[in-house]
C-alpha positions in Angstrom: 0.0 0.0 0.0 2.7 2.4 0.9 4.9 1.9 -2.2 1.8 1.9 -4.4 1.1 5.5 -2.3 4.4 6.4 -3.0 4.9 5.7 -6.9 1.6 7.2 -7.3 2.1 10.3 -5.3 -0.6 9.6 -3.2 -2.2 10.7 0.0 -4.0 8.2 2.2 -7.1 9.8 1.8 -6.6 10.0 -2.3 -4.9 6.0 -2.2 -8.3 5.1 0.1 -11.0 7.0 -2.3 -9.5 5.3 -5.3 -8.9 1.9 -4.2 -13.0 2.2 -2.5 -14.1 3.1 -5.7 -12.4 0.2 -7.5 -14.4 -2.1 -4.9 -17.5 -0.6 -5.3 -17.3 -1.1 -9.4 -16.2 -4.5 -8.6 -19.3 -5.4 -6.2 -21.8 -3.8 -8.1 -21.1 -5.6 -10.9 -21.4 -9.0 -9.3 -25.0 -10.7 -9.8 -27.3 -11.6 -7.1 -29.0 -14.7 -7.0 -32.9 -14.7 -6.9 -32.2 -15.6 -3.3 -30.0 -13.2 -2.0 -32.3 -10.3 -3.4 -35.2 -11.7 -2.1 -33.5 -12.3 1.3 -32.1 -8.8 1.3 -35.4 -7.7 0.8 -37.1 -9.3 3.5 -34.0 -7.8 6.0 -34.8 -4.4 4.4 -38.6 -5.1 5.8 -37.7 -6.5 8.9 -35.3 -3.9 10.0 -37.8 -1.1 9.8 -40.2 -3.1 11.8 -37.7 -3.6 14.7 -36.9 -0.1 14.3 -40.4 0.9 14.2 -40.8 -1.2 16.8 -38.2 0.5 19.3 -38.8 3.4 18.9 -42.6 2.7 20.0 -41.0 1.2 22.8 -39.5 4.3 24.3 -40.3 5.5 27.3 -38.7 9.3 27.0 -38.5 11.8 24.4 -35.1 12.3 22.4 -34.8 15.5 23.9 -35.1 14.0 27.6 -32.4 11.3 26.8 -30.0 14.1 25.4 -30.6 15.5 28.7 -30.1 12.7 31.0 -26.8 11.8 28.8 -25.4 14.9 29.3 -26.2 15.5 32.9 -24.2 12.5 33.6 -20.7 14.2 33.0 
């Protein structure tokens, strides 16, 4: 990574973006199976239930727990 950096004349932050972007062309491109989409689906679904489902669960306001948070320092 460093020598690759280096030869390029790369930052980190440049050397990261580049080599992130190369992954994300790489994954996008594979295929998903019926299978995965449809279980990906169903996670999509079920995540915003439990979500929905915790936050219907709260006891206090966002704006109480802020202030119970930061009344503990």
């Amino acid at each position: 990574m460093l020598t690759e950096m280096r030869d390029r004349g790369e930052s980190f932050y440049r050397f990261a973006s580049r080599v992130s972007q190369i992954h994300e062309h790489f994954f996008r491109n594979l295929p998903l199976s019926e299978a995965k989409q449809r279980f990906y689906a169903e996670l999509v679904v079920k995540s915003l239930e439990d979500q929905q489902a915790m936050e219907a669960a709260d006891e206090i306001s966002f704006e109480q727990y802020l202030e119970r948070y930061y009344s503990q320092a």
